[in-house]
GUDRENKE-149958 format. One record per residue (C-alpha): residue number from 1; residue in one letter; x, y, z. Coordinates in nm, 2 decimals. Example, Ala and Ser with C-alpha at 12.3 -4.5 7.8 and 13.67 -1.06 7.14 Angstrom:
BEGIN
NODE   k r      x      y      z
NODE   1 A   1.23  -0.45   0.78
NODE   2 S   1.37  -0.11   0.71
end
This chain:
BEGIN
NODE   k r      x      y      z
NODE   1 X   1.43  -3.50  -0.57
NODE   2 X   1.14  -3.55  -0.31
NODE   3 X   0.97  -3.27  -0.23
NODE   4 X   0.80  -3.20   0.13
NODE   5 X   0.40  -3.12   0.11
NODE   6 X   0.52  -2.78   0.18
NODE   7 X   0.81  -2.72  -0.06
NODE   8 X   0.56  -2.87  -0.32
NODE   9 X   0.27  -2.53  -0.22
NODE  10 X   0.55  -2.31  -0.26
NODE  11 X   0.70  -2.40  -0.57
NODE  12 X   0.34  -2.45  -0.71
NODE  13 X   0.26  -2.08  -0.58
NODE  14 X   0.59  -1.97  -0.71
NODE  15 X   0.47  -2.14  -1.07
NODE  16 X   0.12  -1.93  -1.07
NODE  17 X   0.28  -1.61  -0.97
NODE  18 X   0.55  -1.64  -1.25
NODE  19 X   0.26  -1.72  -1.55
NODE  20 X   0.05  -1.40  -1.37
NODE  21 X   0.35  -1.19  -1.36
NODE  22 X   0.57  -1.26  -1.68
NODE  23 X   0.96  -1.14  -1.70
NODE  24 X   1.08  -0.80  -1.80
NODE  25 X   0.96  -0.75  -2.13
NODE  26 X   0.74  -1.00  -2.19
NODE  27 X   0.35  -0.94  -2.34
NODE  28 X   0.07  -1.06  -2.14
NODE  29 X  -0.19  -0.84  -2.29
NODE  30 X  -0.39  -1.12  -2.39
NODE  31 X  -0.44  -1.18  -2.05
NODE  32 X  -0.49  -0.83  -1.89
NODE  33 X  -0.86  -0.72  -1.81
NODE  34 X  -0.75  -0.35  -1.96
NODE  35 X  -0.56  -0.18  -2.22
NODE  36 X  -0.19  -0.28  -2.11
NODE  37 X  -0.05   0.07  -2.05
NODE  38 X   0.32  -0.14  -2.08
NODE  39 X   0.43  -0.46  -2.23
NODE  40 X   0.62  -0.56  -1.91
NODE  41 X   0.29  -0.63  -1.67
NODE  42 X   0.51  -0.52  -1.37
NODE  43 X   0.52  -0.15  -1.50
NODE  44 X   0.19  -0.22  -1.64
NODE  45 X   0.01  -0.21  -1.26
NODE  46 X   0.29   0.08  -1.12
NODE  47 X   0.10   0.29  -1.43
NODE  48 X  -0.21   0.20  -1.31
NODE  49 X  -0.15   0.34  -0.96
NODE  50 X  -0.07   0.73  -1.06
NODE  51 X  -0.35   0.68  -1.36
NODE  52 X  -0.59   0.61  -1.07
NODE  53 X  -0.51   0.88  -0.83
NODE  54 X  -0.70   1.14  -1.10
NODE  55 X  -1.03   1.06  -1.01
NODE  56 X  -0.96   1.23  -0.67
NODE  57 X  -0.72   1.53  -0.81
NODE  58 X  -0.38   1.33  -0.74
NODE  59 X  -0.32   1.32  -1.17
NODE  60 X  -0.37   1.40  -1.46
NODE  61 X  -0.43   1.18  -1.75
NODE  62 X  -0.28   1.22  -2.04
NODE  63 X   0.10   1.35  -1.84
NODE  64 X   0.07   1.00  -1.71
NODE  65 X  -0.01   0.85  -2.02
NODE  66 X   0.28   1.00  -2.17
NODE  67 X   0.49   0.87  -1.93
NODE  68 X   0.37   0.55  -2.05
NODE  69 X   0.44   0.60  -2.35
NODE  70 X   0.80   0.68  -2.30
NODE  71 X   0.92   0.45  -2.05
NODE  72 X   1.10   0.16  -2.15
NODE  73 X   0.95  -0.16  -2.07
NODE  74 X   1.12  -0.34  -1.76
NODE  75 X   1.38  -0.01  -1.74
NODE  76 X   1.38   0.09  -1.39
NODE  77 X   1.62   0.38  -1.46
NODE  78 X   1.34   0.47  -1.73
NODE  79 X   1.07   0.47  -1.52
NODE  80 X   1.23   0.66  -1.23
NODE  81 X   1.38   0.96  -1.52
NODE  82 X   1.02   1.01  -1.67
NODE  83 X   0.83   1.06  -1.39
NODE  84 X   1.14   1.28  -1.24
NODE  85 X   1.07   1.50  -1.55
NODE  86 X   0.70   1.50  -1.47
NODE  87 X   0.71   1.56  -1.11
NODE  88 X   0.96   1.88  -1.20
NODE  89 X   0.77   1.98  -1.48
NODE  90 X   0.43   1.99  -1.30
NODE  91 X   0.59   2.19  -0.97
NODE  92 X   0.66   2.46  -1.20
NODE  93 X   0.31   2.47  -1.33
NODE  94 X   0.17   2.49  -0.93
NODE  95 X   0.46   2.76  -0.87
NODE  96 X   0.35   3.00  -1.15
NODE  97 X   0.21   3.27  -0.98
NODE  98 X  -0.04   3.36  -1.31
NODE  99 X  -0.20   3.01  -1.22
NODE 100 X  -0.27   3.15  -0.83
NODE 101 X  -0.60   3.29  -0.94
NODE 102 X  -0.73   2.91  -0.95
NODE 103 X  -0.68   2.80  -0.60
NODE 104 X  -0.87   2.48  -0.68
NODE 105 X  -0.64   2.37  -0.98
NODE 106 X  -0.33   2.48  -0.76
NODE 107 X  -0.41   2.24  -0.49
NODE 108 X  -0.52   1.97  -0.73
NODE 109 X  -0.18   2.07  -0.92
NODE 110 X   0.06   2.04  -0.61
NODE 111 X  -0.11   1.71  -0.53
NODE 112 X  -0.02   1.59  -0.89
NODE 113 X   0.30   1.68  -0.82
NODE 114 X   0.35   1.50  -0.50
NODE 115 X   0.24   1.18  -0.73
NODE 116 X   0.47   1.22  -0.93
NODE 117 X   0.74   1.27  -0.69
NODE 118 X   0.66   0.90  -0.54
NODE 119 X   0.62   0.73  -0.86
NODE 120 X   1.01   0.84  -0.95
NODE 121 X   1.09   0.70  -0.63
NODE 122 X   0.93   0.38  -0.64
NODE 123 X   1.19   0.18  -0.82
NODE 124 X   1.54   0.32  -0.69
NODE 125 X   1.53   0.11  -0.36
NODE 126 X   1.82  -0.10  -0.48
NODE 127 X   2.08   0.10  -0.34
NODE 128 X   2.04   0.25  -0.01
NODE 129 X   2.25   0.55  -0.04
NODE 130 X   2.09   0.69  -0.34
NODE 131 X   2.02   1.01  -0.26
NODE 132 X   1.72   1.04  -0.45
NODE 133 X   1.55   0.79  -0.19
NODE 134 X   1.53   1.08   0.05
NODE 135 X   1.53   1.40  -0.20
NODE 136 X   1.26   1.33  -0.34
NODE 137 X   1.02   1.25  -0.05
NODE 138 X   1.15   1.60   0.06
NODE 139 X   1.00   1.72  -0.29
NODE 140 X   0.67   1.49  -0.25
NODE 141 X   0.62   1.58   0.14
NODE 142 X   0.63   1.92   0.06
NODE 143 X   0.40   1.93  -0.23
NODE 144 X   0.15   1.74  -0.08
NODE 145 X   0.17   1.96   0.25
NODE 146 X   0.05   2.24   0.04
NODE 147 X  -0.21   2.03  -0.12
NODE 148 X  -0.35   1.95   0.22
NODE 149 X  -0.35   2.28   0.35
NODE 150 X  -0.54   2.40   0.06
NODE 151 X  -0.85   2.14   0.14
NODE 152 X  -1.21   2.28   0.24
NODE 153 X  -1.07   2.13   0.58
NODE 154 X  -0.75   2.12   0.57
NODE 155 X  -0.52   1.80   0.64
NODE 156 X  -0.29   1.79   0.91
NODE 157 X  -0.02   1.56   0.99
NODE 158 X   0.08   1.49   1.34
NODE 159 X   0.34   1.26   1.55
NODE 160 X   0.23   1.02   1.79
NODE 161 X   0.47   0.83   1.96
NODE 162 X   0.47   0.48   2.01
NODE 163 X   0.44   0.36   2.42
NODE 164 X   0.62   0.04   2.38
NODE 165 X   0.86   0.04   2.15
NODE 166 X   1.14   0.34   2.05
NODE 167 X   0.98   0.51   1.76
NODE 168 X   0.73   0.75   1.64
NODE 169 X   0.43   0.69   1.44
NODE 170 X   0.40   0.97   1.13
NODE 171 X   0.03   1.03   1.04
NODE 172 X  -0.25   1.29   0.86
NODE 173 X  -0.56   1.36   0.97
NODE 174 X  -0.83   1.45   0.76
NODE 175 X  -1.15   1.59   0.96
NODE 176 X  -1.49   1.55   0.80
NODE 177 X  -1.66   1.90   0.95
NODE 178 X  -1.52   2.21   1.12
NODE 179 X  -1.41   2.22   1.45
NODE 180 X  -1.68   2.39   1.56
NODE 181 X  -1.90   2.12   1.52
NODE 182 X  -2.05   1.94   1.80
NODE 183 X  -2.13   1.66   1.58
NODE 184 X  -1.92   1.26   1.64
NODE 185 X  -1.91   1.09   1.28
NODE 186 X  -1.78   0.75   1.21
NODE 187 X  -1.41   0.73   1.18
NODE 188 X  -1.20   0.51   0.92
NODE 189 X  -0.81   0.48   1.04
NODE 190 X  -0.59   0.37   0.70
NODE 191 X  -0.26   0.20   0.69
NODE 192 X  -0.07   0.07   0.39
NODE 193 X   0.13  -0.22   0.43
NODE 194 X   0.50  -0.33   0.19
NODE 195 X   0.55   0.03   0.00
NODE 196 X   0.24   0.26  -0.07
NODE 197 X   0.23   0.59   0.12
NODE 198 X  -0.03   0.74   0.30
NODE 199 X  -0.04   1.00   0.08
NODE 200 X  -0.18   0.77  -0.15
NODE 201 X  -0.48   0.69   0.09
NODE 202 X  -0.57   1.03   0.08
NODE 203 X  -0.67   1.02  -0.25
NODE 204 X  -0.78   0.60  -0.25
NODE 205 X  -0.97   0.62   0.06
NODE 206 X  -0.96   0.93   0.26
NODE 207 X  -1.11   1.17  -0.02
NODE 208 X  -1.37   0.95  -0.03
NODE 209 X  -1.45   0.89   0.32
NODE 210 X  -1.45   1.31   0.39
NODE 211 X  -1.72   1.31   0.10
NODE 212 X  -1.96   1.07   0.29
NODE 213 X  -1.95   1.26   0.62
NODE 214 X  -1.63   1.03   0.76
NODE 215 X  -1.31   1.13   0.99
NODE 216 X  -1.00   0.98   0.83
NODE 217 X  -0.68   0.95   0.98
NODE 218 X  -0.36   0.81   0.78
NODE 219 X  -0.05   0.63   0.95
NODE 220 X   0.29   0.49   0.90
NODE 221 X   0.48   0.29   1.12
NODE 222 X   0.79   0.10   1.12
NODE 223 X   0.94  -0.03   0.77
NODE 224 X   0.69   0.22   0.60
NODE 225 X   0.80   0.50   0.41
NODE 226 X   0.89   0.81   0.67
NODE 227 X   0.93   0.59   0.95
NODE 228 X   1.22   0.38   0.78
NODE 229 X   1.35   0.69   0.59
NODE 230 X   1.38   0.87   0.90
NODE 231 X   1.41   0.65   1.21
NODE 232 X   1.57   0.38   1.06
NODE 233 X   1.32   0.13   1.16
NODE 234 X   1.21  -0.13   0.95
NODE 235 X   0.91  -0.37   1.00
NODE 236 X   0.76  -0.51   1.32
NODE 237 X   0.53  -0.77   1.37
NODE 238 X   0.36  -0.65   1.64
NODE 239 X   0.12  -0.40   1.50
NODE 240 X  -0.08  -0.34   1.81
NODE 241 X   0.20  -0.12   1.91
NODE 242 X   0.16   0.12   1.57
NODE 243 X  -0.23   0.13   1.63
NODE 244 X  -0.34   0.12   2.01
NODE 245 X  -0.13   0.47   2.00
NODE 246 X  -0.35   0.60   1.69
NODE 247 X  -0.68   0.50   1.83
NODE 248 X  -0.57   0.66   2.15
NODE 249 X  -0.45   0.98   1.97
NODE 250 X  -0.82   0.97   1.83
NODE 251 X  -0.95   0.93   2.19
NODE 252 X  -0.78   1.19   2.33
NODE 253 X  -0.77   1.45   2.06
NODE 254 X  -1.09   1.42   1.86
NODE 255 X  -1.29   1.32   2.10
NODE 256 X  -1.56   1.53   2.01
NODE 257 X  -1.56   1.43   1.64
NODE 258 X  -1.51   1.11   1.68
NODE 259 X  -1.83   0.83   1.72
NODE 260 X  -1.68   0.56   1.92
NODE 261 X  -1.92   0.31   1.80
NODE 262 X  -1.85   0.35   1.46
NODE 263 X  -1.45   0.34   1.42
NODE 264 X  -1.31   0.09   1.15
NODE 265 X  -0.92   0.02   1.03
NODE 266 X  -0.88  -0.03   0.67
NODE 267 X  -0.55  -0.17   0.52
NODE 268 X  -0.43  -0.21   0.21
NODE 269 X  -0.26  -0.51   0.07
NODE 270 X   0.04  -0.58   0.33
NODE 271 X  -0.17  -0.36   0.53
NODE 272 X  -0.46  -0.58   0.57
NODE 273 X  -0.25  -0.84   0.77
NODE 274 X  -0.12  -0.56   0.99
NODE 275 X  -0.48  -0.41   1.04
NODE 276 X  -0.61  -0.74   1.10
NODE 277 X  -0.33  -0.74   1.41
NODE 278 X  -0.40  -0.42   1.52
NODE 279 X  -0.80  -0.56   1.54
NODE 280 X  -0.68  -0.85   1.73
NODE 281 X  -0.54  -0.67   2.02
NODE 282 X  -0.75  -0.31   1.99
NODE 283 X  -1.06  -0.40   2.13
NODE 284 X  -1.23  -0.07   1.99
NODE 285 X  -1.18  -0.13   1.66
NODE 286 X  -1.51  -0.23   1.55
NODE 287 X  -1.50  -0.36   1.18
NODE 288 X  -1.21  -0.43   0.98
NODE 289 X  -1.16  -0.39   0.58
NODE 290 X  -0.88  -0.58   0.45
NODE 291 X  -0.83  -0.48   0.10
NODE 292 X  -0.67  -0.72  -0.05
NODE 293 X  -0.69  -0.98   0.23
NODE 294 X  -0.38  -1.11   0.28
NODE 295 X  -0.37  -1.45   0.54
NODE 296 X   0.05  -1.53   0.52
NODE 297 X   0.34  -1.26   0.41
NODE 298 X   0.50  -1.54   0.35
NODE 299 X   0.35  -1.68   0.06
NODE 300 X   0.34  -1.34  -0.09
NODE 301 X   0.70  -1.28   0.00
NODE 302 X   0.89  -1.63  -0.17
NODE 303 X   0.61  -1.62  -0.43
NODE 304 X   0.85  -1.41  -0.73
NODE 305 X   1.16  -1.64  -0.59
NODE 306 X   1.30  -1.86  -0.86
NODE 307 X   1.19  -2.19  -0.79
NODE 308 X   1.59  -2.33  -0.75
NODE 309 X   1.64  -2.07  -0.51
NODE 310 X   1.36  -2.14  -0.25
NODE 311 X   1.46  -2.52  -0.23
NODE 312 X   1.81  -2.36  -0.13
NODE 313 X   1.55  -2.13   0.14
NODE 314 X   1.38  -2.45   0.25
NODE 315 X   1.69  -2.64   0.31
NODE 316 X   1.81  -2.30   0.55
NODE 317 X   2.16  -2.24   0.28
NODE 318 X   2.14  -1.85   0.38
NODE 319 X   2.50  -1.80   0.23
NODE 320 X   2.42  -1.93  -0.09
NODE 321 X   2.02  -1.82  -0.11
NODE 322 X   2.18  -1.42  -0.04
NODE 323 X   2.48  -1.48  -0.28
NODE 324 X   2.29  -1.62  -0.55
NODE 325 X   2.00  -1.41  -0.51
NODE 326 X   2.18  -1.11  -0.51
NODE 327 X   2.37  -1.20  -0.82
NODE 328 X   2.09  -1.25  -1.06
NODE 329 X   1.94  -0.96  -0.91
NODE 330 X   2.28  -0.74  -0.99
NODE 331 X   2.28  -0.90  -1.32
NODE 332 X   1.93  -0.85  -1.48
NODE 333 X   1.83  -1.21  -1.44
NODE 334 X   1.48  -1.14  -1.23
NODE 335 X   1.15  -1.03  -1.36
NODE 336 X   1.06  -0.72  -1.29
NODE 337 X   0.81  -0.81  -1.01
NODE 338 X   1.11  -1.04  -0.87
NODE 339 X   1.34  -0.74  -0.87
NODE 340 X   1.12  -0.52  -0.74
NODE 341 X   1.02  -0.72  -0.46
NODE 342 X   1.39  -0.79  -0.38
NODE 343 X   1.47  -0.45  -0.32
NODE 344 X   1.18  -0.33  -0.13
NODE 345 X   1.18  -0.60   0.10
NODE 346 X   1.55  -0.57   0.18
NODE 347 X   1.45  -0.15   0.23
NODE 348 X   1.13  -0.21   0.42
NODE 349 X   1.26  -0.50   0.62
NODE 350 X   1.57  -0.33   0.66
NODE 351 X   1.83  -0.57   0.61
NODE 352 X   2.06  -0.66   0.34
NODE 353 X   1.99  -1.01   0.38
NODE 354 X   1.74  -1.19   0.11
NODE 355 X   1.74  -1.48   0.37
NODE 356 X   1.66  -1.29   0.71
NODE 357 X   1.37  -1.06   0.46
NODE 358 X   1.19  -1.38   0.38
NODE 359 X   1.26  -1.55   0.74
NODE 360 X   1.09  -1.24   0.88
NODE 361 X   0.82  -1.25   0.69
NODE 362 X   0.75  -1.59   0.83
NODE 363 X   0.62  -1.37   1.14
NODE 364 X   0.34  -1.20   0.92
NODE 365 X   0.01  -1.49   0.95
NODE 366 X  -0.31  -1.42   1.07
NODE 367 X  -0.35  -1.78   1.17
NODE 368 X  -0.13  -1.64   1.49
NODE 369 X  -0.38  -1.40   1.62
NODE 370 X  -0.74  -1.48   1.37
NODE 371 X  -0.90  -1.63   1.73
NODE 372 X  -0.88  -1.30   1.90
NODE 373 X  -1.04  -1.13   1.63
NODE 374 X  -1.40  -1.03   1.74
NODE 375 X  -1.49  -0.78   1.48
NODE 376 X  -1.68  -0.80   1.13
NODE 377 X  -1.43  -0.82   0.85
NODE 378 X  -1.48  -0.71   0.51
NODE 379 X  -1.24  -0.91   0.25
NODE 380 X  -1.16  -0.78  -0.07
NODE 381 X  -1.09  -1.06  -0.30
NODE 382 X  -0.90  -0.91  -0.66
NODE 383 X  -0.96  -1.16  -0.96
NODE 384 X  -0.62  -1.07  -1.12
NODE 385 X  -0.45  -1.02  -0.76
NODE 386 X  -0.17  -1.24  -0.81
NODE 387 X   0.02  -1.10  -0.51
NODE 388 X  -0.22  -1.29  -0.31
NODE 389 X  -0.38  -1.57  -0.46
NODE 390 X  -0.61  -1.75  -0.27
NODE 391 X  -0.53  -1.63   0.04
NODE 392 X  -0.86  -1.38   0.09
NODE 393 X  -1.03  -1.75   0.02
NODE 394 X  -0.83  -1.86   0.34
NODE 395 X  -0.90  -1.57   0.53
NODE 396 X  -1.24  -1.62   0.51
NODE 397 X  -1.30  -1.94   0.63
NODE 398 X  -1.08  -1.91   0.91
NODE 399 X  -1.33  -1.61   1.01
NODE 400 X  -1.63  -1.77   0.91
NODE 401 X  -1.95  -1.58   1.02
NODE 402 X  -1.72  -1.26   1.10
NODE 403 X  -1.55  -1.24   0.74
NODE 404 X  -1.73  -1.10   0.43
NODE 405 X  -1.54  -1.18   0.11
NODE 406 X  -1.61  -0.98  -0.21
NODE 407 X  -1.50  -1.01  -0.51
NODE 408 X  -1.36  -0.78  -0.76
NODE 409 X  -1.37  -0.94  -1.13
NODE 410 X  -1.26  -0.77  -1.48
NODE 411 X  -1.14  -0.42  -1.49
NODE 412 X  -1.11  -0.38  -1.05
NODE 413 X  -0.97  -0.75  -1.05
NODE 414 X  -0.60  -0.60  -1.03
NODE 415 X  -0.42  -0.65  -0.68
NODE 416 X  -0.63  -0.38  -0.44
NODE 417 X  -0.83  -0.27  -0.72
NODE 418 X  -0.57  -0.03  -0.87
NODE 419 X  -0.76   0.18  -1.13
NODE 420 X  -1.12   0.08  -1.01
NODE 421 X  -1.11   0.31  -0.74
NODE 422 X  -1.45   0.42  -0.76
NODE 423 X  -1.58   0.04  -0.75
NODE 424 X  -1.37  -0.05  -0.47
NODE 425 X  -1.47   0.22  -0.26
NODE 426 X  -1.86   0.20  -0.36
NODE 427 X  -1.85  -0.19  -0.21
NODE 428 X  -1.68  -0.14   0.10
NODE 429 X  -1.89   0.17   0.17
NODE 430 X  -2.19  -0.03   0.11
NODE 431 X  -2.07  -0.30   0.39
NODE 432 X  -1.97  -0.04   0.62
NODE 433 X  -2.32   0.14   0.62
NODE 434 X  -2.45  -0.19   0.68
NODE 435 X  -2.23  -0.27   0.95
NODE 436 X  -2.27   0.09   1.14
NODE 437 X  -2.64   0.22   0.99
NODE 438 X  -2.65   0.53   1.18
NODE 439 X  -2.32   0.65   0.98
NODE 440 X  -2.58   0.67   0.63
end
């Protein structure tokens, strides 16, 4: 069969992903830059994610490592019943009124359990009526509510709805100083992108903005987690309508905390596409950090795709791309990562359509708006990041003097330096201070 130039890049990015990101079950320790905390490398990185929300209060070690140690590799039901046990087990130990005494370890202890929570949900997306998909963010949401209100400053999430489009934008703010404070600090605006939570920012990259004197605010928008659980919406490519409104809640809220000259958008991993967009068409955004930098959804998107299947894509067979798809899917044949992937993408996306998920992600590529963006751009760039390999690469030469790229190697080389939290922050900080010197 002769295959088109393009055809050929996709089934040679589908070949890379699949020797980065083995089937269910299968040992690539010898390969991994730390001690594989599962044999199946999917569950291996999902481990990684709760593991390094401790260094800001959002775990505990060892529960998690237990977890680990009972899960079975590649089980989804597995994964989903331990940390359900965890998440329960924990809420009872933040509920105990002899523990009240230690307000600190309450908070710490509710955030845990808000963890928790989300990890148990992070696999169950298969079938939209579960239940669970909606109990437990109830459970999570709550715990981390009481979390928030338990900070030096406490968080507080607010609704700002969109102006052009029929929905409502769900985020947290996190001020670095009393209100009482006449003083305007830099400002950092944080958006995840395919299926983390902005609860998890609070502890990757709002804890440790608050620390070095820096507003945070958190958002979701359509496709994201309480937007599509409770609106319905899934994914839109036109990002500017999630962000204009949250830069103008800034302006006309926080105005008098907020230094206008010094106000960046991070996102994170899907998220650094969609802040990229936002950067294009918000003219006071004035630096960008794209961690990981992601330059096509698409690529990312067919990348787990069995190589038969994405000639039957290519070719536009939707009938027998979605049957057969969804057949191996409902009969164990995908790796972990392809499975996963599947199901989130059909949630987030929402559609039940493996073909109109991938067509849609066709409208995800910087290469649409990169001209318009005016901004410096910091570009994190993950050794071991097989989600997005080599696009950060491509990212930064289409932005050439604008784009930074850094790159994470060894231990923070995993996709968005899961686990190396502490590094990842450090080097983006760095560039920032650089970037806006009168935030040091």
């Amino acid at each position: 069969m002769k295959l088109t130039s393009t055809s050929a890049a996709h089934l040679l990015a589908a070949v890379v992903y699949l020797y980065l990101q083995p089937a269910s079950g299968a040992n690539n320790s010898s390969k991994a830059p730390t001690l594989p905390l599962s044999s199946d490398s999917t569950f291996n990185f999902d481990l990684l994610i709760p593991l390094g929300l401790a260094l800001t209060g959002g775990s505990d070690i060892s529960p998690v490592l237990g977890v680990a140690n009972k899960v079975e590799p590649g089980n989804m039901t597995s994964y989903y019943e331990e940390f359900y046990k965890l998440a329960n087990y924990t809420k009872q130990q933040a509920e105990d009124p002899e523990n009240a005494y230690d307000a600190i370890n309450v908070r710490d202890t509710w955030f845990s359990t808000a963890n928790y929570f989300r990890r148990a949900d992070f696999f169950i997306h298969q079938n939209w009526s579960n239940p669970d998909i909606m109990t437990l963010w109830a459970e999570q949401t709550s715990a981390f509510n009481k979390a928030i209100a338990a900070l030096p400053i406490p968080g507080k999430r607010i609704r700002i709805p969109a102006r052009k489009q029929n929905f409502t934008i769900e985020a947290i703010w996190y001020g670095a100083a009393s209100t009482n404070t006449t003083a305007k600090l830099p400002t950092l605006v944080v958006g995840n992108g395919f299926d983390a939570a902005q609860e998890d920012s609070y502890h990757n990259f709002c804890a440790p903005a608050v620390l070095r004197g820096w507003n945070c605010i958190t958002y979701e928008g359509p496709g994201q987690n309480t937007v599509r659980r409770y609106q319905d919406v899934g994914f839109i490519p036109q990002w500017e309508d999630v962000g204009t409104p949250v830069i103008d809640w800034l302006y006309e809220n926080q105005a008098s905390v907020v230094d206008r000259d010094s106000l960046a958008i991070l996102g994170n991993s899907f998220g650094s596409l969609l802040a990229l967009r936002v950067a294009a068409f918000e003219p006071r955004i004035k630096a960008v950090v794209a961690i990981d930098g992601i330059w096509d959804f698409y690529q990312s998107a067919i990348a787990s795709v069995p190589t038969d299947l994405v000639l039957l894509f290519e070719a536009g067979k939707k009938q027998e791309f979605d049957s057969q798809l969804l057949e191996r899917r409902a009969t164990d044949q995908l790796s972990t990562m392809a499975a996963w992937g599947l199901d989130q993408g059909l949630w987030s996306f929402n559609t039940h359509s493996p073909f109109d998920f991938i067509t849609q992600a066709k409208e995800y590529e910087v290469s649409d708006f990169v001209k318009k963006i005016k901004v410096p751009v910091f570009i994190g760039n993950g050794e071991f990041d097989s989600f997005v390999t080599g696009q950060p690469a491509t990212l930064k030469q289409a932005l050439g003097t604008l784009g930074t790229l850094h790159d994470f190697n060894g231990t923070a080389g995993y996709h968005c330096q899961t686990g190396a939290t502490q590094e990842m922050v450090r080097s983006f900080f760095a560039w920032l201070n650089k970037i806006f010197p009168k935030s040091m």
